[in-house]
N, C-alpha and C positions, 0 to 999 in steps of 0.2 A: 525630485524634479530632474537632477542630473543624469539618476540612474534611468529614468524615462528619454530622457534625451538620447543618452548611448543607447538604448537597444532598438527607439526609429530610424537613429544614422544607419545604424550598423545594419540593419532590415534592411533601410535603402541601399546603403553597398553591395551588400551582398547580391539582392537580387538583380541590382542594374551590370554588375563585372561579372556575373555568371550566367551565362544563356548558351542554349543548345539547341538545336532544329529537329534531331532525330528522335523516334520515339524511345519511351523510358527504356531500360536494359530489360530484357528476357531473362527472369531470376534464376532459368534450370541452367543459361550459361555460365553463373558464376558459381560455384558451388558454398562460397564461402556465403551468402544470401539466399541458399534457396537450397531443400533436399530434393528436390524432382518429382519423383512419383512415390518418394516415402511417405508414408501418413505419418504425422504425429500427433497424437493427443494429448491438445491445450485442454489445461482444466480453465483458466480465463486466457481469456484469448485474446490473442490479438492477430488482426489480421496482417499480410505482409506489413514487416517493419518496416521497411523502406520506402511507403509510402504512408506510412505514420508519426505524427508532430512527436519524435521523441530521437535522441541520441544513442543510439545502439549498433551491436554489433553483433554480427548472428557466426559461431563457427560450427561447421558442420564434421560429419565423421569423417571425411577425406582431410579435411583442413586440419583434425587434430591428429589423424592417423600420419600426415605427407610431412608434420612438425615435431613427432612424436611427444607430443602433450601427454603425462602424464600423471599432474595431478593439475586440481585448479590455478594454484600460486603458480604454475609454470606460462601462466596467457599475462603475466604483468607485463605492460606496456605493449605485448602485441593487441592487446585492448590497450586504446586511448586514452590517458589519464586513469589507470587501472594498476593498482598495486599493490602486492600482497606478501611482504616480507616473510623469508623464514625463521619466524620464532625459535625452533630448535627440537621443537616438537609439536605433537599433534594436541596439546592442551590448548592451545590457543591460535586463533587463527586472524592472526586484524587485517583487516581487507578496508583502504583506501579507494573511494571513488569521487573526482577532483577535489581531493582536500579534508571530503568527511569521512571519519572515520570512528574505531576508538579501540584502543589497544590491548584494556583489560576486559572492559565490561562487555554486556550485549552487544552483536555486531550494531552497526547502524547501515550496512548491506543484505539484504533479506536474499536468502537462498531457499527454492523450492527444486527434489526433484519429484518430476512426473505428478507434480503438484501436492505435493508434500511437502507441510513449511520445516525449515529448521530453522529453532530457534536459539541454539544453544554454540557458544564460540569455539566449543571444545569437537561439536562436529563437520564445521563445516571441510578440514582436511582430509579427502579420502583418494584413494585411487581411481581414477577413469579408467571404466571399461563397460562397453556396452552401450555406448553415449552416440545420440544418433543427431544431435546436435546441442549446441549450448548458447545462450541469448545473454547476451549483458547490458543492459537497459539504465543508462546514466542519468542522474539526476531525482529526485525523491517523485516514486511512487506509490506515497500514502492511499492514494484516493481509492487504488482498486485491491492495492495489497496490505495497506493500512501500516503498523506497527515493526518500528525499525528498520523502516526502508527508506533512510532521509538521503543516502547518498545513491541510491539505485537498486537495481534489483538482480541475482542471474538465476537462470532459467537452467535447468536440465533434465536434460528428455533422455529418456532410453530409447533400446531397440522397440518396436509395435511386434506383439506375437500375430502379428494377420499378415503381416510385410515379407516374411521371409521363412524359406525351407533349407536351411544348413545347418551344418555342423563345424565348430571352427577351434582348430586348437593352434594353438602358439608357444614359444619357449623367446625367451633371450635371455644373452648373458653378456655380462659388461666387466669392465675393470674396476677395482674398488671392492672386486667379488658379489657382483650386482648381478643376481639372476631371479628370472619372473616365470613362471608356467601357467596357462590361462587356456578355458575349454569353453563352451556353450554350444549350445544345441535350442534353434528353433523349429518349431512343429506344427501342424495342426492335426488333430486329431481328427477332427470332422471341418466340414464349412462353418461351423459356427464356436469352436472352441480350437484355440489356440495357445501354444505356449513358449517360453523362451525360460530354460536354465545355463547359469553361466558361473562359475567359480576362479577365482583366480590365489594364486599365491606368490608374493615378491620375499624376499629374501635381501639386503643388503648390507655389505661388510662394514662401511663406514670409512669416509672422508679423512676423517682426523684422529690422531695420535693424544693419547692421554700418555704424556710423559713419566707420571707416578704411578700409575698402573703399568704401564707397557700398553695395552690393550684400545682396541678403538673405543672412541668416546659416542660414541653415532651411529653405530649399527640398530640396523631393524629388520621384524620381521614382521608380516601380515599377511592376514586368510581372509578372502572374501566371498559371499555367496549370495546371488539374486536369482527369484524366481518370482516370473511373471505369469499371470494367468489372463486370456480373453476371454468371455462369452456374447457372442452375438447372442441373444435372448431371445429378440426378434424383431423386424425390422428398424424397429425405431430405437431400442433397449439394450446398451450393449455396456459390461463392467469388466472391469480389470484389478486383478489382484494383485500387489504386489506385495512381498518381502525382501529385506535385504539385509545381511548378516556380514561385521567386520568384527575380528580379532588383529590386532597391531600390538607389538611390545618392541618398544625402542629404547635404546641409550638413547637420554638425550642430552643437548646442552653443551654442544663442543664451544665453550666460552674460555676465555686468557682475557687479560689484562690486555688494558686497549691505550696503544702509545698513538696521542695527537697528531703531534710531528710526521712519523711516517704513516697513518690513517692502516695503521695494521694492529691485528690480533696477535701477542702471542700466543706459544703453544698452550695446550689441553693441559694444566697441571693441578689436580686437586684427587684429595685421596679416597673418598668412596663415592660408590658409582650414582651414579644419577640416571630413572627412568622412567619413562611414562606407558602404563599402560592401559588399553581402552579395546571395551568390548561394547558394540551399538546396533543396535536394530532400527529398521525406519519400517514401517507397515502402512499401506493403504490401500481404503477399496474406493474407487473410483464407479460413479455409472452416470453414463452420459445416454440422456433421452432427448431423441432430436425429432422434430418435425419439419415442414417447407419455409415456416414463419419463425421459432426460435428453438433453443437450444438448452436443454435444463441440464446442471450438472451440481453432483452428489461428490463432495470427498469428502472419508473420515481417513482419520490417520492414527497412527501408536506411536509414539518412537520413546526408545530406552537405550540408557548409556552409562555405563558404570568406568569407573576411570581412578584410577590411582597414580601417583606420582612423588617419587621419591628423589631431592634435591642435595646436593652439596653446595647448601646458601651463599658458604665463604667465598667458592670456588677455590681455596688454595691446597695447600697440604699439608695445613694446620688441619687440627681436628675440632673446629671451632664450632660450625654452626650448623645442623642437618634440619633438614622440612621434610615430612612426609604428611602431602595430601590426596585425599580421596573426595571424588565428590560424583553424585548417580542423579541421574534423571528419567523421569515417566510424564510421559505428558501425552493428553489427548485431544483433538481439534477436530470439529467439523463445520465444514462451509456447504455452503449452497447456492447456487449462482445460475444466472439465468439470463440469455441476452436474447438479440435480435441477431435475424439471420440474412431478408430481405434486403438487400441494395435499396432502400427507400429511403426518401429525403429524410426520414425521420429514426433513427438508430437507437438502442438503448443495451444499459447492462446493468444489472442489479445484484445483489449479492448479502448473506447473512453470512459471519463468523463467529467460532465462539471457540475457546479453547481452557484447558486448566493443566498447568505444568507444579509438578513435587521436583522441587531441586532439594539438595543436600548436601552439606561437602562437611567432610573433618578435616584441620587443620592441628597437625604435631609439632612444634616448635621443642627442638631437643638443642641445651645451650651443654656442648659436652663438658666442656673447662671446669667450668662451675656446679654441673649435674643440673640443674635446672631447666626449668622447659614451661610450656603452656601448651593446654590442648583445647580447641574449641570446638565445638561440635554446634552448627547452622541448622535451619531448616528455611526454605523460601518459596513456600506455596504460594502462586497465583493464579488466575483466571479472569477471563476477559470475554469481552461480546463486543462485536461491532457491527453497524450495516452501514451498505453504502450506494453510491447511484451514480450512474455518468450517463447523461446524453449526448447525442449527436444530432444537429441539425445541419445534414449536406445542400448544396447548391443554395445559399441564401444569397439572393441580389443578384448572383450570377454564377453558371454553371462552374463548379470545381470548389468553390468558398464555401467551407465549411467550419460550424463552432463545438468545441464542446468544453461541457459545464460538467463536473462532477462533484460529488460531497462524500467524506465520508463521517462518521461517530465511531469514536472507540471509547471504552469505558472500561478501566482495568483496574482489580484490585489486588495489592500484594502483601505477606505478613512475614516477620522474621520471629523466628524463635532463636536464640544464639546460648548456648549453656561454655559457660568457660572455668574452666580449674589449672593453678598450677601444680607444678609437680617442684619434689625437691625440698630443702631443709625446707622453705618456706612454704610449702604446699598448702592449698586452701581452694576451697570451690565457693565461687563467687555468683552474687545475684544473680539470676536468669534475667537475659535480657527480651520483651515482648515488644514487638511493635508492627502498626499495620498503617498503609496510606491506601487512597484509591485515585485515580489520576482518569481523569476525560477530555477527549479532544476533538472539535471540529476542524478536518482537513480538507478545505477547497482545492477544486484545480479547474483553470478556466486557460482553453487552449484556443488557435483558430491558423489555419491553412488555407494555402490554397494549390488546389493542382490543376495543373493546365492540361488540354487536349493531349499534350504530348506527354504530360505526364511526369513534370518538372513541380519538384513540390517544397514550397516557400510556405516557413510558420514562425507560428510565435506563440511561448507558452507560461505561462506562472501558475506555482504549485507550492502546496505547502509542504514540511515533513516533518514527523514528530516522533520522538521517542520516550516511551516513561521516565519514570524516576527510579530510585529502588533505596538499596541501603547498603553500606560498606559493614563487613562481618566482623573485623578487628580494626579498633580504635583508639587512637591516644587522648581524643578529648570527646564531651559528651557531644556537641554540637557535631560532629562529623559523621554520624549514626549515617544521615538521612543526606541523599542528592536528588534534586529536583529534577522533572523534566526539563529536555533539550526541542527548539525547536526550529525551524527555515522558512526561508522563501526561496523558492529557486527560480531564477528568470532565465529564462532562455529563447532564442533565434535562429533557426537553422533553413539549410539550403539543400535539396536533395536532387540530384538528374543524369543524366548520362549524356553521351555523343560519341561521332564516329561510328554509326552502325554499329552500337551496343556493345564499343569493346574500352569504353570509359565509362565508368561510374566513379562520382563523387560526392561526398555529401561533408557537409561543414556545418558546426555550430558553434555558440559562443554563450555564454551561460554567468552568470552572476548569480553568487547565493551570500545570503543575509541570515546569518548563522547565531544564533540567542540561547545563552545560556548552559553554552556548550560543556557538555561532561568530560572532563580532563583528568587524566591521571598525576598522584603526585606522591612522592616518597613521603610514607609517614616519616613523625618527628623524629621518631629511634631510629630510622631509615633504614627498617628492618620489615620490608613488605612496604604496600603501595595502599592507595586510598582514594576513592573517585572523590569529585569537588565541581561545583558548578562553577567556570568563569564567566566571563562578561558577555562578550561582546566577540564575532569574528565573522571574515568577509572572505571569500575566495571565486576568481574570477578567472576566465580563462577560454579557450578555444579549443576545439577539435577539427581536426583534418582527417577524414580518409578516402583514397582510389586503390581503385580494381583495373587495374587495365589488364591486356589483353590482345596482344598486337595481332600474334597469330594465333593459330588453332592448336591448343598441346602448350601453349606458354602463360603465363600468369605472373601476375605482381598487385603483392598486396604490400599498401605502402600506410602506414597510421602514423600520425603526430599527435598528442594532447600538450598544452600548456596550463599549467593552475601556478596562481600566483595568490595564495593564501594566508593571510596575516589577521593573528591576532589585532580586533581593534581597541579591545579591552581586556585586560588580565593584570587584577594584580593578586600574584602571588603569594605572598606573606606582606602584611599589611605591619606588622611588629619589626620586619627588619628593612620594608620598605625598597622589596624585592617586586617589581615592575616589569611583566613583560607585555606590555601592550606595544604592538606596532613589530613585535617579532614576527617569525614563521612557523610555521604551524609544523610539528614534531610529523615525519615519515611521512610529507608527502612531496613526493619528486615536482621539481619544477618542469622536467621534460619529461616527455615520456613518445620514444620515437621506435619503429618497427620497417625493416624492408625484407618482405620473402619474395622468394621468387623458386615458380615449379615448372619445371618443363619435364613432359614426357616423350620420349623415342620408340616410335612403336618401328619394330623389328619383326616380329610376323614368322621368328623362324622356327626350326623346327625344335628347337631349344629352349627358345626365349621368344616370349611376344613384347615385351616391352622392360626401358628402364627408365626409372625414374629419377628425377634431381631436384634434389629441395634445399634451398639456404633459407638462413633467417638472420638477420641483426637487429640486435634490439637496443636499446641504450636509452639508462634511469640517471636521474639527476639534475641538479644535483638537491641533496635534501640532508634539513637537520635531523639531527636523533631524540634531541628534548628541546623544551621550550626554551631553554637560556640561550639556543641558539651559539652552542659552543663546538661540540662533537659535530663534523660535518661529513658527509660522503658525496665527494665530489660526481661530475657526470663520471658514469662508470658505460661500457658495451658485453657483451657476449652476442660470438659469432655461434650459429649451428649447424649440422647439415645433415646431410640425409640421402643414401641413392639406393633405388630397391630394384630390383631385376624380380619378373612375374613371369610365370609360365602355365596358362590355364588353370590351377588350383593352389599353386604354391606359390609363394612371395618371402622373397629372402632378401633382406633390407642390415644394410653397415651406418652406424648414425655416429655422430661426436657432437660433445657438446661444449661450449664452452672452448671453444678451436684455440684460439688465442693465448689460455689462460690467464685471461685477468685478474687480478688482483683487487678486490673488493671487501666491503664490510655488507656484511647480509644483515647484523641486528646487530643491536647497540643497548644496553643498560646501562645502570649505575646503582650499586647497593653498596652501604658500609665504607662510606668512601671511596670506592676503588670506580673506574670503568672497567667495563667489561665488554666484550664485542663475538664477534663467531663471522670468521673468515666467508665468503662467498665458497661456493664448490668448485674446486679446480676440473681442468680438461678430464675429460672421459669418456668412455669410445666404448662401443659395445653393438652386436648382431641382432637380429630380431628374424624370427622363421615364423609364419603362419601357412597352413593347410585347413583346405576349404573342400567342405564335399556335399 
């Protein structure tokens, strides 16, 4: 009842303290909402987000090109309640959105490119290039994209091979010994067959000093290549191919011993080297069959990922404890989805999924002191089927009031095979261990808006979100095999509109989620490796702010707030030692999350230079705990950025810094073996960027 009360008040506030007279914003004047005359192909679609019952935030290729966005973790908090720590490597990738998240296991953030799911944590870290915009859609989108999307969804779209006729190569080089080189080429061979190839290669020296080596602890290196294909078939039949190839080999893991008191890392000191490498294919064919009334669309997909990673557990320079794991994935998915096209009172979208992923990881456990060790060798075949339905019913009782009701079914089965052997005086190979569950779920979502003549759009929505169960691969008791499904409600309220002759837009929401059963990570008993575990009960509640303003013509200001105020309501931790963390904070997710850029251009017109550009950004996270006890804290922390590029008809030669200020921060936080462990934020760094266009 209470929770019903907050979100009528809060409806009524909002809508009564925000009113505007002018019509809604012209999306081709902001670019960070709108590409203009790019096409993109939506495999599910949605129509402008800005005037749909949902909390997102759309950045387009100016907006990540004028920030120099360079992979996804780099938009934390310039998205709203969005954050995405650097782990240390590309093995894992935990992506917070207000509060949900999860560190080790499956994301609980669904990433698709060009409608492509990724299901897997180990890929969703890649370099951006070729990205013709990106969608981050907050709050659980089970109903249209189903499984592990409790905290939201991002979207990424490449370049369209029908959109464009150039060739584009680029070079930069930075301090740290940071240099990238990047080409693509788009074409059309005829009017009905189109193409875009695009390869890029970064290079990086590394941040941080490994004391017992001499040597950086954090260098990397990666190769990547995309090629796209179009065919218009014919008029109604049109498919696109894609593939996309990365090679990465990193030092990873620049961790020191982490002192309370001054919230810093020490140095890099541990004696053999640590690093992760991964090699990943994503494939799909895409064919979209359209008529005047609706819209049928076909993805299949491949994707394959083979991954190794070698650890120095202890981190010290003792020669105590080494991990070398490997783990490969193949998995193949196909959907089928089919909406409505006509502006009719009556809307629909429907859709079948089906997918089956081969996981497998080895896990080496070498105890060197001793000569002992454990090696366990997984296997975590699943598959799944879903369908799903949303209607729309526009203008009921009166023009602009609109409801929609969506459902979806998932139905997923998964099995472990786990073989483990020690090594060592005591060597011995033990039982195989089999086990299988199957997990099913009904996900509603019932939404309703309303948009005024002017085009001012007030909603309110609840949705469920759901993610499977699975099973933890090393284990200290028998009962810990198996973690149950996690599941939500998410409630939410928001206000969308503009004013001033279309050079304000703002839009606000306010969100409550009711969080059951949550999958939490927690240090096996040996505290030698981690273990997922169902807790109780948790709540995270909070607001969003963002404008676009736009005083004059050539100036911009994108300005983002989130709030998540996220507490454990139930958790108890260890029950034998009477270890309780109910009513704490919920581990890595910031309490703030604030962003101001600002771009203005100078056009100059001379015979030299036609324009230059100026891009800042502030962002500032915090502050947020690192584990549930609620000990290790990182207060609010900022990074300043910037950016000025001078253009002259085909050539754009751009100076960036990042991190102006050099803050001082903790980027990640563990704790194994006793000890903490932490990995400094990236200090200032400044580096050139040359692109040519022909």
């Amino acid at each position: 009842m209470n929770r019903s009360v907050f979100f009528i008040v809060s409806l009524c506030l909002v809508s009564s303290m925000i009113r505007a007279s002018e019509p809604f914003i012209d999306k081709d004047s902001i670019p960070t909402y709108s590409i203009g005359e790019i096409e993109i192909v939506a495999f599910k679609a949605n129509k402008d987000l800005a005037i749909q019952p949902v909390s997102a935030t759309t950045l387009t290729k100016e907006v990540l090109k004028n920030h120099n966005f360079m992979t996804i973790k780099e938009i934390s908090a310039f998205v709203p309640n969005f954050f995405m720590p650097d782990y240390g490597s590309r093995l894992t990738s935990p992506i917070y959105i207000r509060g949900i998240g999860s560190r080790i296991n499956a994301p609980s953030v669904g990433l698709y490119v060009d409608g492509i799911p990724y299901f897997d944590r180990s890929s969703y870290d890649f370099n951006i290039t070729d990205i013709e915009k990106i969608e981050v859609l907050r709050g659980s989108q089970g109903t249209i994209y189903g499984r592990n999307t409790m905290g939201g969804i991002i979207n990424v779209y490449t370049k369209s091979p029908f959109q464009h006729r150039e060739t584009t190569v680029g070079a930069t080089a930075g301090n740290y010994n940071h240099y990238k080189a990047e080409g693509s080429q788009v074409g059309q061979i005829n009017h009905a067959l189109g193409y875009i190839v695009s390869a890029n290669y970064t290079h990086r020296g590394g941040y941080f000093n490994n004391l017992y080596t001499g040597n950086k602890a954090d260098g990397s290196d990666a190769l990547a290549g995309r090629v796209r294909l179009g065919w218009q078939i014919n008029q109604r039949l049109v498919a696109y191919l894609t593939t996309a190839y990365e090679y990465s080999d990193q030092d990873g893991y620049p961790y020191g011993l982490y002192d309370t008191e001054s919230n810093k890392a020490e140095a890099v000191n541990y004696n053999e080297r640590s690093y992760y490498r991964r090699q990943m294919s994503n494939n799909g064919l895409h064919l979209k069959y359209t008529t005047a009334d609706y819209q049928l669309d076909s993805q299949s997909s491949f994707q394959y990922f083979d991954g190794k990673q070698g650890i120095d557990q202890d981190f010290t320079p003792a020669d105590h404890y080494y991990v070398t794991f490997s783990h490969q994935q193949q998995m193949v998915s196909q959907e089928i989805n089919a909406r409505s096209l006509k502006e009719t009172p009556y809307q629909w979208q429907t859709g079948l999924f089906g997918f089956y992923q081969h996981y497998g990881q080895n896990n080496n456990i070498e105890y060197r002191q001793s000569g002992n060790g454990m090696v366990t060798d997984t296997k975590n075949p699943s598959s799944g089927i879903a369908v799903y339905h949303q209607s729309t019913f526009n203008d009921l009782l009166t023009d602009g009031l609109s409801v929609t009701l969506g459902l979806r079914y998932d139905w997923e089965k998964i099995k472990m095979e786990n073989r483990t052997k020690t090594v060592g005086s005591a060597g011995q190979i033990l039982d195989p261990i089999y086990k299988k569950d199957t997990y099913s779920r009904l996900t509603p979502k019932f939404s309703i808006q309303y948009l005024t003549d002017k085009n001012h759009l007030t909603y309110f929505s609840v949705s469920q979100g759901y993610k499977a169960g699975g099973f933890n691969t090393t284990v200290d008791r028998e009962e810990d095999w198996t973690f149950k499904p996690e599941y939500s409600w998410t409630y939410e309220i928001g206000w969308k509109g503009s004013a001033f002759e279309n050079r304000l837009h703002t839009e606000i929401g306010l969100f409550y989620i009711d969080w059951r059963d949550q999958q939490v990570t927690q240090k096996k008993a040996t505290e030698q490796g981690f273990k997922l575990r169902n807790a109780g009960k948790s709540v995270s509640k909070g607001i969003e702010i963002t404008s676009h303003i736009r005083p004059v013509d050539h100036l911009r200001f994108l300005l983002s707030y989130g709030y998540t105020h996220a507490r454990f309501r139930e958790y108890l931790y260890d029950e034998s030692k009477d270890i309780d963390y109910g009513g704490n904070f919920l581990p890595l997710v910031p309490r703030n999350t604030f962003s101001a850029a600002g771009d203005y251009t100078l056009n100059i017109k001379g015979r030299h230079l036609e324009s230059i550009g100026f891009n800042m950004e502030y962002t500032g996270i915090g502050k947020l705990f690192w584990s549930e006890n609620n000990v290790a804290e990182q207060p609010y922390y900022h990074t300043l950025n910037g950016k000025i590029s001078f253009r002259h008809k085909r050539m754009t030669l751009s100076l960036w810094a990042k991190n102006i200020t050099n803050d001082s921060y903790i980027a990640y936080y563990f704790e194994s073996m006793g000890n903490e462990f932490a990995q400094q934020g990236k200090p200032f760094t400044i580096g050139t960027d040359i692109q040519l266009t022909f």
